[in-house]
C-alpha positions as CSV (number, residue, x, y, z in Angstrom):
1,X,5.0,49.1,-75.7
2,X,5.3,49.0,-79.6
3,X,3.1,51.5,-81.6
4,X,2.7,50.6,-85.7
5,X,0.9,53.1,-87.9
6,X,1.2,50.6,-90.6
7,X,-0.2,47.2,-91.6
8,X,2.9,45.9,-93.5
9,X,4.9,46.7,-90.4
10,X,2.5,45.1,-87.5
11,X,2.4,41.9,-89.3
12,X,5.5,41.4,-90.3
13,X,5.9,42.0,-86.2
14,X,3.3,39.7,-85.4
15,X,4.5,36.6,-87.4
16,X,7.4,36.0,-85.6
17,X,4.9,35.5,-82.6
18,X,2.0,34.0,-83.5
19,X,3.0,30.4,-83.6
20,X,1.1,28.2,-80.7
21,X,1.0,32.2,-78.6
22,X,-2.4,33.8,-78.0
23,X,-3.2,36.8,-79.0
24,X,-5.8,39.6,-77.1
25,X,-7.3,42.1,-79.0
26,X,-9.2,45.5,-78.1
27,X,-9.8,47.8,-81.5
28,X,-11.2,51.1,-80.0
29,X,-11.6,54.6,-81.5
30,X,-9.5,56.3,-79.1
31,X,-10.1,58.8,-76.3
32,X,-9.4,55.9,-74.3
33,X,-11.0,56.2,-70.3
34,X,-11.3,53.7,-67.4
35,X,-14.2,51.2,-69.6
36,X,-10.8,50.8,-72.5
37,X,-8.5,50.3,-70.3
38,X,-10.9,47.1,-68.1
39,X,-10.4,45.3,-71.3
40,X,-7.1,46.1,-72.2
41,X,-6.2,44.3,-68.7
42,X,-8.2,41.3,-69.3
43,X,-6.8,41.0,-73.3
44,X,-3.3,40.9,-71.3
45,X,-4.1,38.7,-68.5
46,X,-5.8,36.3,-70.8
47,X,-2.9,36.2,-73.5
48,X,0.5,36.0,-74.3
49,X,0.4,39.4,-76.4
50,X,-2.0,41.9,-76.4
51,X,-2.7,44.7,-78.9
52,X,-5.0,47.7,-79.2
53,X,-5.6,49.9,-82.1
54,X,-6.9,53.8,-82.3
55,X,-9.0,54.5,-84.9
56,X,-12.2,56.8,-85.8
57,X,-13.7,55.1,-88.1
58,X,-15.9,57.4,-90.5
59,X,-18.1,54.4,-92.1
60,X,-19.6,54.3,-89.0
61,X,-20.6,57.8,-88.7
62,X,-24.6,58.7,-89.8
63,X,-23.6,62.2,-89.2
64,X,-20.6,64.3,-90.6
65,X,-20.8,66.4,-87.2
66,X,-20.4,63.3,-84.9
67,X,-17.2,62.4,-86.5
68,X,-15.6,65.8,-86.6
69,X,-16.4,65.9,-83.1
70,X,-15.4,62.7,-81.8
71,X,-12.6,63.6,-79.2
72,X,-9.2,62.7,-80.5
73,X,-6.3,62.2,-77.7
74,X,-3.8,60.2,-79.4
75,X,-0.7,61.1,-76.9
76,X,-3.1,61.1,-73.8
77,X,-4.1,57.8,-75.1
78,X,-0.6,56.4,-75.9
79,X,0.2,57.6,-72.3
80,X,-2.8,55.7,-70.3
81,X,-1.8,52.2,-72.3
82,X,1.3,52.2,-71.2
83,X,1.8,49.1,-68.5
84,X,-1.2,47.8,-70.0
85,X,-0.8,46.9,-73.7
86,X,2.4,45.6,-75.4
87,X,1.3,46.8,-79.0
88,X,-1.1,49.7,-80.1
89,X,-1.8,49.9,-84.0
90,X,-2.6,53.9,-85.0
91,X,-3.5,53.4,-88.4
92,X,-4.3,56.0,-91.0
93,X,-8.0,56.1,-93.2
94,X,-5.5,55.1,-96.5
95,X,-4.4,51.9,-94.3
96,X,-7.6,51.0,-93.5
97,X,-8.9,51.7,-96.2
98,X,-6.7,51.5,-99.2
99,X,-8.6,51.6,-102.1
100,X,-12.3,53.2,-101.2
101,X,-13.9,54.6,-98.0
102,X,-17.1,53.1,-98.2
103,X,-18.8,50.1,-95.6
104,X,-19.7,46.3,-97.0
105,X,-23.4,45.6,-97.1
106,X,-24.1,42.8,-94.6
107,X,-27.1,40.4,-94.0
108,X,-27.1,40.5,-90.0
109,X,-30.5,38.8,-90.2
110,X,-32.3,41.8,-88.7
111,X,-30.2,42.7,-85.8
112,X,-29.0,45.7,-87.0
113,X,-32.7,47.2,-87.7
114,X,-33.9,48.1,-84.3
115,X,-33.0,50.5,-81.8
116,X,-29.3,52.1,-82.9
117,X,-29.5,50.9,-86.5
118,X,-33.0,52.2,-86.6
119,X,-31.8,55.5,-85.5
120,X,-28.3,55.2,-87.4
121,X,-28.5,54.3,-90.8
122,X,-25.8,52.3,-92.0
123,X,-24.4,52.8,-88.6
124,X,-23.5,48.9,-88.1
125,X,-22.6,47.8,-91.7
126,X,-19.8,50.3,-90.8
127,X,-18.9,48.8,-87.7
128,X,-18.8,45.2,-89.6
129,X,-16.7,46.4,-92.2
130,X,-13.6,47.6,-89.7
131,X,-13.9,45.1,-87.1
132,X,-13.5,42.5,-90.5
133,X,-10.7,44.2,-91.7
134,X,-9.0,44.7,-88.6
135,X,-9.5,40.8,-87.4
136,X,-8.2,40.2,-90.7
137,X,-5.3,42.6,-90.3
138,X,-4.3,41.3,-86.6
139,X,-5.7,38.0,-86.6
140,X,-6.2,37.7,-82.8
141,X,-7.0,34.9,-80.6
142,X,-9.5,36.4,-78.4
143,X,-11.1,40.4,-79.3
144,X,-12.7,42.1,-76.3
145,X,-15.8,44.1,-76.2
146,X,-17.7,45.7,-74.1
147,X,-21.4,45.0,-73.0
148,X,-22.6,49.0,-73.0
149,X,-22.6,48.9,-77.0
150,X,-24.6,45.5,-76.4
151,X,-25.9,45.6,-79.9
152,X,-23.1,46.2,-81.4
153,X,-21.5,43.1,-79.7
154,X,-23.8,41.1,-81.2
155,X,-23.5,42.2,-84.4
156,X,-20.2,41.6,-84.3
157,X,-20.7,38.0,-83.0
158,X,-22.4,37.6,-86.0
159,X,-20.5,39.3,-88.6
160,X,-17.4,36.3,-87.4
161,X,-20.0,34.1,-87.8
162,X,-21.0,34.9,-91.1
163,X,-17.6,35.3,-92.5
164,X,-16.2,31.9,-90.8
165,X,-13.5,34.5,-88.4
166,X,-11.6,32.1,-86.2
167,X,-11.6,34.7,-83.0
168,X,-13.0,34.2,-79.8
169,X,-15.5,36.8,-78.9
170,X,-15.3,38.2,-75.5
171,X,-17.9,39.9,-73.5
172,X,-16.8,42.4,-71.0
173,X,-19.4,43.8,-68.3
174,X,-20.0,47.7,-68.4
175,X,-17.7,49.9,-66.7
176,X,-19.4,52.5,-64.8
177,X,-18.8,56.0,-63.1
178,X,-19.4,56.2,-59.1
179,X,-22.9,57.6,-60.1
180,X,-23.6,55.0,-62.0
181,X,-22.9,56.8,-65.9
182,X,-21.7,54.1,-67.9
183,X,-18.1,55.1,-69.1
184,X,-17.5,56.5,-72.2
185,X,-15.4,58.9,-75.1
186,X,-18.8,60.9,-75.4
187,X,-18.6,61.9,-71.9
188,X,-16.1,64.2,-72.7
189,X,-18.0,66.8,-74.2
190,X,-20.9,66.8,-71.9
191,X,-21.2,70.4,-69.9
192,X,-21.3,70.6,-66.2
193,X,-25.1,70.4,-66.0
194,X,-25.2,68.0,-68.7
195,X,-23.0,65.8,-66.4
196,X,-24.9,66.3,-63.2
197,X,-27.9,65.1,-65.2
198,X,-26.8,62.5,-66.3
199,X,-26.4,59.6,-63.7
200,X,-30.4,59.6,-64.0
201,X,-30.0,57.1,-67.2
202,X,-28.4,54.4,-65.3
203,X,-31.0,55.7,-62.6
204,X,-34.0,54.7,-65.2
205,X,-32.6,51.8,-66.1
206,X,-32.7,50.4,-62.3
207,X,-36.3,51.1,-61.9
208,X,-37.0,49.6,-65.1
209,X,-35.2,46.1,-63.4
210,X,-37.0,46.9,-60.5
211,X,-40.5,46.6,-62.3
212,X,-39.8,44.1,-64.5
213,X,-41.4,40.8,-62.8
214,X,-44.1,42.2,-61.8
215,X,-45.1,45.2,-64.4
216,X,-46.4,45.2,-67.9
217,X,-43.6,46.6,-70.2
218,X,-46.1,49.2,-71.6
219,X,-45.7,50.2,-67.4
220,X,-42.1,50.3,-67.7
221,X,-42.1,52.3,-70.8
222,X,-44.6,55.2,-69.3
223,X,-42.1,55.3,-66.2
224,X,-39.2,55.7,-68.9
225,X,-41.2,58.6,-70.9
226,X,-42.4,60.0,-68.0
227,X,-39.3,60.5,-66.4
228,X,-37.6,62.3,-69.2
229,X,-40.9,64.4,-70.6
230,X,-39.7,67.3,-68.4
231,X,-36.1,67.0,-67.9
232,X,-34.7,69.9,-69.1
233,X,-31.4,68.9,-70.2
234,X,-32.0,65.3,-71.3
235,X,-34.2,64.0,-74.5
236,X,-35.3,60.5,-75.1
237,X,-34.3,59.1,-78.3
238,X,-35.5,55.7,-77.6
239,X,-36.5,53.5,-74.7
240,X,-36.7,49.2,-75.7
241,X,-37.1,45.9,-73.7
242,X,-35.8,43.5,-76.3
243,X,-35.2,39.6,-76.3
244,X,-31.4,39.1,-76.4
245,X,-30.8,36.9,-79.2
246,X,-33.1,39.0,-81.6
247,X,-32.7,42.1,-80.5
248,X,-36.1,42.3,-81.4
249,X,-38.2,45.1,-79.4
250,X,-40.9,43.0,-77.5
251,X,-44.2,44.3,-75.7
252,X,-45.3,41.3,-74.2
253,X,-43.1,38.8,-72.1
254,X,-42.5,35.3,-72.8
255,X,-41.7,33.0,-70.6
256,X,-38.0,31.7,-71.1
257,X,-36.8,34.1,-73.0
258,X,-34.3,36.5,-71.9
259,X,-34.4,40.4,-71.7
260,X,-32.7,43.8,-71.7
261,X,-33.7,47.1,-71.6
262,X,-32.1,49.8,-74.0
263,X,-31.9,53.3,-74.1
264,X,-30.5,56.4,-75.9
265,X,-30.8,60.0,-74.7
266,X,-29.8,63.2,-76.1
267,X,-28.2,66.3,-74.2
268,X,-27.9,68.5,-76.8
269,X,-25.7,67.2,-79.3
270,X,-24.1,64.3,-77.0
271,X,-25.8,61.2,-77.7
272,X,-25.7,58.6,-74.5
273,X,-26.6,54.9,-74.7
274,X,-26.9,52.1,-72.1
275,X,-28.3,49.2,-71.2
276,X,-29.6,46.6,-68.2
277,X,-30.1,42.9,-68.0
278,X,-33.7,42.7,-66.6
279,X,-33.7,38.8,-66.0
């Protein structure tokens, strides 16, 4: 396993390879856990070469807090992806961003407006801007993401779309704890209770499935409510059943269009998102 910390030195790596060879690519922020490494896998069984890269990105931080926060394990990291990834790319802010920190305003045709870019402003311009840059920096074959940031996925669908990318887009279902948490770099700094608590959003999400054919969503979303009014350790930010290909929040079904439910919940400061396919 190669690590690069610069751009200058992974490409001039990666053009001795990239002739008729694919390439895999997973860019992640770090504080790698079991969710990371599912896609690192599939990037290397799918690919002649596969590469990660580690980095917090802070355009795509609404809060200051968040990002100072964000748990950073570089050696543990470097330590999990080994067997796993032939080439990991640890860049600094200066090599992403060489000139000015600051994101590219994009037209994502309203996807980025509801639910996490209603609550994060500026949030997914961010994401756009370093996924860009890194696809341009890398140039993969194939980038893997996973379905837990669902939104985000499809943003970034559309971002390669908008800026003609040639990269395959890969979906990758969510990884999830025994209890049903779906896996991720913020679970790090939940508390023993917050922990405990926690399987019930994945729990939520179930009986929202479960009601689905046969309930009015205005049902589903009093369960939702109504099962986090008194919780003591969890708040709900937001609860949505949204048509996949518009994100758009819906109230009323429609025959052949497809669904998920969405949700974000607070304990304390630790903000948790996930989501379900409901048909």
């Amino acid at each position: 396993m190669k690590v690069f910390y610069k751009v200058s030195e992974l490409q001039s790596y990666l053009a001795k390879f990239k002739q008729n060879n694919s390439l895999g690519f997973v860019p992640t922020m770090g504080a790698l856990h079991a969710g990371h490494i599912s896609l690192i896998k599939r990037a290397k069984q799918e690919n002649e070469l596969n590469v990660t890269s580690i980095f917090v990105n802070p355009t795509q931080f609404d809060k200051e807090e968040d990002l100072i926060k964000y748990p950073k394990t570089l050696n543990s990291d470097l330590e999990k992806l080994q067997g796993y990834c032939d080439l990991v790319f640890v860049p600094s802010v200066e090599e992403i961003y060489p000139e000015v920190v600051s994101s590219k305003q994009f037209n994502f045709n309203g996807l980025d407006k509801t639910m996490e870019g209603a609550f994060r402003k500026g949030h997914f311009d961010g994401v756009g801007t370093v996924v860009k840059r890194l696809f341009e920096i890398v140039e993969p074959t194939k980038a893997y993401f996973g379905e837990k940031d669902f939104q985000q996925l499809t943003i970034i669908k559309k971002m390669v779309e908008l800026e003609g990318l040639s990269v395959e887009i890969i979906d990758c279902p969510i990884e999830r704890e025994k209890d049903g948490l779906a896996m991720s770099s913020r679970n790090q700094r939940l508390t023993a209770d917050q922990r405990a608590e926690a399987p019930i959003i994945f729990k939520t999400l179930q009986m929202a499935r479960a009601m689905f054919p046969d309930k009015e969503i205005s049902a589903i979303r009093k369960m939702v409510e109504d099962t986090f009014k008194n919780n003591p350790v969890l708040k709900l930010e937001y609860f949505e059943i949204a048509d996949i290909e518009t994100l758009q929040p819906t109230d009323q079904k429609i025959d052949n269009k497809t669904y998920r439910a969405f949700i974000a919940v607070f304990a304390d400061t630790v903000r948790l998102i996930d989501n379900i396919a409901l048909n």
